[in-house]
N, CA, C and O atoms as CSV, one atom per row, in Angstrom:
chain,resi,resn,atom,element,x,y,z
A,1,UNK,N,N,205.230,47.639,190.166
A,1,UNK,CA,C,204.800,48.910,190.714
A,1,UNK,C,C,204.023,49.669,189.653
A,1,UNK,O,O,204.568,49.634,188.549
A,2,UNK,N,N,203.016,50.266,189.709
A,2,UNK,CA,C,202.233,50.839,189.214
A,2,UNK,C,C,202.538,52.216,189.533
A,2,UNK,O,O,202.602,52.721,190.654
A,3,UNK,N,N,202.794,52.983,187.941
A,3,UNK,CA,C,203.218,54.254,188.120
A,3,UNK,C,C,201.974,55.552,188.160
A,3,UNK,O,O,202.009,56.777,188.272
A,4,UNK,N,N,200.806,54.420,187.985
A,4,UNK,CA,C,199.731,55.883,187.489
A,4,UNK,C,C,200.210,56.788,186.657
A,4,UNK,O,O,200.798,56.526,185.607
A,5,UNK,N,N,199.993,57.810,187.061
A,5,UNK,CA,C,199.629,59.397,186.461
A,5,UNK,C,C,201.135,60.213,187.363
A,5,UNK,O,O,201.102,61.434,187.512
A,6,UNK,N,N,202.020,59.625,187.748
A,6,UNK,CA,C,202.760,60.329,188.940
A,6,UNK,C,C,204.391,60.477,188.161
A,6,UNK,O,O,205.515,60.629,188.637
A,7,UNK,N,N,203.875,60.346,186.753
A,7,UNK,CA,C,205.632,60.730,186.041
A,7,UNK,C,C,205.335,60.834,184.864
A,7,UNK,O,O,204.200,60.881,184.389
A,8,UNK,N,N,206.575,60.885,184.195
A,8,UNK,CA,C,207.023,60.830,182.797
A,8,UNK,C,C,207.725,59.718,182.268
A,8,UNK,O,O,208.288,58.907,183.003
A,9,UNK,N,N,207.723,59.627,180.896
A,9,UNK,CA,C,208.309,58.764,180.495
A,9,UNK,C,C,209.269,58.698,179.605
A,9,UNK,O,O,210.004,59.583,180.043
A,10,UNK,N,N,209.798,58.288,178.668
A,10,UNK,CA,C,210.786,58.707,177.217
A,10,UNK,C,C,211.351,57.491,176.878
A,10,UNK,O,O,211.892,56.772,177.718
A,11,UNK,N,N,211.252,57.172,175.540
A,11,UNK,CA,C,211.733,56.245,174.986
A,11,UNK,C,C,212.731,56.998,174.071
A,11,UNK,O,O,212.605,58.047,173.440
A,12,UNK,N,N,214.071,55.874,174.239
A,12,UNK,CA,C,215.437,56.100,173.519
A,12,UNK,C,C,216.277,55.291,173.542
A,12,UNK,O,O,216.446,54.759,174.639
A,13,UNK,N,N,217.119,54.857,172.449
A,13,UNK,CA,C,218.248,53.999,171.841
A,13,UNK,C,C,219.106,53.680,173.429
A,13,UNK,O,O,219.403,54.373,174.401
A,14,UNK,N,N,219.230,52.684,173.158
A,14,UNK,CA,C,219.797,52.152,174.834
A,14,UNK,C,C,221.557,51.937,174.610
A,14,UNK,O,O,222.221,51.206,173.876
A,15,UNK,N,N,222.002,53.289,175.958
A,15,UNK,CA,C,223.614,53.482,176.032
A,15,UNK,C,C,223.750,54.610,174.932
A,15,UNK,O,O,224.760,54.679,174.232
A,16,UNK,N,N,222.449,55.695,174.780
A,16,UNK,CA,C,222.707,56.700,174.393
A,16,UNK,C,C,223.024,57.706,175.227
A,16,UNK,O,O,223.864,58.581,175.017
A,17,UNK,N,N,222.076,57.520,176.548
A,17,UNK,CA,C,222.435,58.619,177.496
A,17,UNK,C,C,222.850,57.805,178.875
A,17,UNK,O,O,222.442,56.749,179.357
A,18,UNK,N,N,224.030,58.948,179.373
A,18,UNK,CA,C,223.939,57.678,180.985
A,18,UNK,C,C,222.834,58.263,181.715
A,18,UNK,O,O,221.956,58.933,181.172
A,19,UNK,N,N,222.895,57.969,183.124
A,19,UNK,CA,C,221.616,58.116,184.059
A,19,UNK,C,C,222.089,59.609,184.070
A,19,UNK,O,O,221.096,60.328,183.965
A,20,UNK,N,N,223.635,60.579,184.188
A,20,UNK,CA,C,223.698,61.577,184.996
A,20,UNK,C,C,222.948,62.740,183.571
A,20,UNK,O,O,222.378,63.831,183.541
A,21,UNK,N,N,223.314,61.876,182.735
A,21,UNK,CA,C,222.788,62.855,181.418
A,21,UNK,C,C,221.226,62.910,181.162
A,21,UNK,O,O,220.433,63.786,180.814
A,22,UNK,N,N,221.151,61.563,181.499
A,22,UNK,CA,C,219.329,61.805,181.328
A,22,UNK,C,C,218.819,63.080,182.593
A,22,UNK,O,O,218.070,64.024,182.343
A,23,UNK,N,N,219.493,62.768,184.030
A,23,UNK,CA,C,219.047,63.875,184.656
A,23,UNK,C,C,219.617,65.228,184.631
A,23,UNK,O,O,219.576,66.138,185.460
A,24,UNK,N,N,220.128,65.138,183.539
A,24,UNK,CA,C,220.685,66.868,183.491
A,24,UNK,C,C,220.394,67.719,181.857
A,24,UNK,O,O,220.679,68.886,181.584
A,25,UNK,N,N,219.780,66.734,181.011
A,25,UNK,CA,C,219.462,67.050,179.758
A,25,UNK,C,C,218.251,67.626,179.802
A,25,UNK,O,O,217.250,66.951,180.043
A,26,UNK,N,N,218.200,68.865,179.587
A,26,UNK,CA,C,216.933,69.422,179.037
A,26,UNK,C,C,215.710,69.186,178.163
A,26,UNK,O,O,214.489,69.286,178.287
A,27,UNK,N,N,216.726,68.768,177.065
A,27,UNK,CA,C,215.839,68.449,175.700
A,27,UNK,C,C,215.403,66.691,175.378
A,27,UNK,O,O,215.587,66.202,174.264
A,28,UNK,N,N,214.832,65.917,176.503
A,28,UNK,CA,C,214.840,64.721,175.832
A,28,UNK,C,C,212.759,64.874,176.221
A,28,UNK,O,O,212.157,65.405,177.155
A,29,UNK,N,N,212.407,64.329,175.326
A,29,UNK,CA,C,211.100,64.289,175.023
A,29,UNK,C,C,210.302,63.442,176.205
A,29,UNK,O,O,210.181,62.217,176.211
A,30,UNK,N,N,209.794,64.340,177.187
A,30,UNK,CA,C,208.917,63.547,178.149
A,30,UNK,C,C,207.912,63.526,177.780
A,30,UNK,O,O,207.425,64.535,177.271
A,31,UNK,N,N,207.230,62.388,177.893
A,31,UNK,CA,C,205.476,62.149,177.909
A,31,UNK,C,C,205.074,61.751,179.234
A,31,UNK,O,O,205.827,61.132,179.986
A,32,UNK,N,N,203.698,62.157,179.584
A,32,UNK,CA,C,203.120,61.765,181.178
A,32,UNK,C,C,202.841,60.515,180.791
A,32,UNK,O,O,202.422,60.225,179.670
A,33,UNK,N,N,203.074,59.682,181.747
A,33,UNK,CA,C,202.865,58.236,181.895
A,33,UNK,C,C,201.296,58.205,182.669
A,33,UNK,O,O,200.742,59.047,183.377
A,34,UNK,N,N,200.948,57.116,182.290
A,34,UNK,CA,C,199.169,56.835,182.454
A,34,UNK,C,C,199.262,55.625,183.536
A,34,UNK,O,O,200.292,55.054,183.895
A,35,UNK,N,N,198.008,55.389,183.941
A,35,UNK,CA,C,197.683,54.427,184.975
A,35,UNK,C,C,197.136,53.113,183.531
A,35,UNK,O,O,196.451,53.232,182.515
A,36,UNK,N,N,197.679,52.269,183.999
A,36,UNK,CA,C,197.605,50.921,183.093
A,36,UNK,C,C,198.606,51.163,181.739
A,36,UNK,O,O,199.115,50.254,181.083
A,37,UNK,N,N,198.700,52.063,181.584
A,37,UNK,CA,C,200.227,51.906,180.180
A,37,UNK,C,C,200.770,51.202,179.961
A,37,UNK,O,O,201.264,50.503,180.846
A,38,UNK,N,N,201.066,50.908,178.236
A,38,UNK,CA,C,201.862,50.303,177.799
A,38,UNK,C,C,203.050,50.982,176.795
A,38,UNK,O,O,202.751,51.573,175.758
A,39,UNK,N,N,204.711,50.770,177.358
A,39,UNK,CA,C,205.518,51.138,176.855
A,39,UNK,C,C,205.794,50.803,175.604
A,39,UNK,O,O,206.803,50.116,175.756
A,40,UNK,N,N,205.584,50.828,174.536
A,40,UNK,CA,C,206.501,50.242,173.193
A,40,UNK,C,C,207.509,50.461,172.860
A,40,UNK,O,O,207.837,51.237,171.963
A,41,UNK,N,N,208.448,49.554,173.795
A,41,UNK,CA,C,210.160,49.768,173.472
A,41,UNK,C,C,210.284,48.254,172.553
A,41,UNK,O,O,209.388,47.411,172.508
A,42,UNK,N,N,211.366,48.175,171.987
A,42,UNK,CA,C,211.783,46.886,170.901
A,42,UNK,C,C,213.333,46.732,171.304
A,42,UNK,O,O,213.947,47.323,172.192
A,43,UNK,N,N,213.732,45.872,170.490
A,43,UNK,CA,C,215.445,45.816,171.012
A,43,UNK,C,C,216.173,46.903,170.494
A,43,UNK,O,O,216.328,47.217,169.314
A,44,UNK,N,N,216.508,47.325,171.295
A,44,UNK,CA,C,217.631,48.045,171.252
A,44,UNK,C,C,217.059,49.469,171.910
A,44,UNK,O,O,217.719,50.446,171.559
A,45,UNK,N,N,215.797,49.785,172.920
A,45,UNK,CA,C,215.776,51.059,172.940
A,45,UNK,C,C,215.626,50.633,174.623
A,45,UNK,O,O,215.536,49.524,175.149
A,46,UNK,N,N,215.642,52.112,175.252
A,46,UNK,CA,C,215.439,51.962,176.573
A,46,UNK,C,C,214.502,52.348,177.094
A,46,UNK,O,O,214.035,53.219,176.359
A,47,UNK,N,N,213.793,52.211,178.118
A,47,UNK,CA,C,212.712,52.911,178.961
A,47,UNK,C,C,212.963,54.240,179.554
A,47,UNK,O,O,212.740,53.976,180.736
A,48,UNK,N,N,213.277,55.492,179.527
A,48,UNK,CA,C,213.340,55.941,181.034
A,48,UNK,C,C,212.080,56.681,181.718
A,48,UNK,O,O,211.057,57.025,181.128
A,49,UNK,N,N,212.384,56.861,183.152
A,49,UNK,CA,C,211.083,57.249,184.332
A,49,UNK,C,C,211.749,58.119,184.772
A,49,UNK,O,O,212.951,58.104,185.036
A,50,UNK,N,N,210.839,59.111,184.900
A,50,UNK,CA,C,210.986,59.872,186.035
A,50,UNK,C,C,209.555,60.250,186.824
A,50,UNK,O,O,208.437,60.642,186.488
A,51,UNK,N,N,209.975,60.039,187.583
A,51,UNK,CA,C,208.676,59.781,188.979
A,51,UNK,C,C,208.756,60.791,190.023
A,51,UNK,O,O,209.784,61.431,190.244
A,52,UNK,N,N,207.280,60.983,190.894
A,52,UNK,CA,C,207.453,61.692,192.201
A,52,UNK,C,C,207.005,60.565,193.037
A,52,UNK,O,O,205.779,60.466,192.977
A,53,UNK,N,N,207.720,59.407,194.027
A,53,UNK,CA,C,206.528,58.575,194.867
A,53,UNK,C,C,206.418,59.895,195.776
A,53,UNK,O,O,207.061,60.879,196.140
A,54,UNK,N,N,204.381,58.852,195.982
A,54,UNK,CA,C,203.760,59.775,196.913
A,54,UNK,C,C,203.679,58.705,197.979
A,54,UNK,O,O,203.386,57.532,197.748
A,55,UNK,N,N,203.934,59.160,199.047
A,55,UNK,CA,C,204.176,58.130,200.370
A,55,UNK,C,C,203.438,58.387,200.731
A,55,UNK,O,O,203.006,59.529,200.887
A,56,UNK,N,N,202.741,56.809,201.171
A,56,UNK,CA,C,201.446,56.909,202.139
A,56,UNK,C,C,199.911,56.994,201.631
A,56,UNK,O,O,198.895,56.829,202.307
A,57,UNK,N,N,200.053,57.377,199.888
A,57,UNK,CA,C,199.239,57.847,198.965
A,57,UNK,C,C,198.253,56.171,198.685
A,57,UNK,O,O,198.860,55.279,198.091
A,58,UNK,N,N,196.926,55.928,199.110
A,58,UNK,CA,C,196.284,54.830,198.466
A,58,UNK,C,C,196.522,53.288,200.092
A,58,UNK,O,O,196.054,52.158,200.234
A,59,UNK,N,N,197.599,54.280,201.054
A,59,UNK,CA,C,197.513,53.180,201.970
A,59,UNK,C,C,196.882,53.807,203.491
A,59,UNK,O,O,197.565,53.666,204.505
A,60,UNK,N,N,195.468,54.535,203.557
A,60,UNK,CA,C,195.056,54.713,204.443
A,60,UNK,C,C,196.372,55.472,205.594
A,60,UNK,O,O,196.563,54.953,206.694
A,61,UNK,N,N,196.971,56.396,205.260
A,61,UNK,CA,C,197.975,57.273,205.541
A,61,UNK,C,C,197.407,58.902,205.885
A,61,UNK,O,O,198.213,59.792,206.155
């Protein structure tokens, strides 16, 4: 899935935060995610997303 331009992103040490903390933490460093991006995570870190899907967006909708 191709995220475009339609979120954020954040790289961090993996089993630092759970999912309910990533969505309730204020302070973790988002960057807008790009159309064709590349993440540079290594071992031991995690990806996270946060996204809006746009339904219907790119399929003649």
């Amino acid at each position: 899935m191709a995220l475009q331009d339609w979120g954020d992103y954040s790289i961090g040490a993996v089993g630092q935060l759970t999912p309910e903390q990533v969505a309730s933490t204020a302070d973790i460093a988002w960057a807008p995610t790009h159309a064709a991006a590349m993440y540079p995570v290594t071992t031991g870190d995690s990806l996270r997303l946060h996204w809006t899907a746009q339904v219907g967006v790119g399929h003649g909708r």
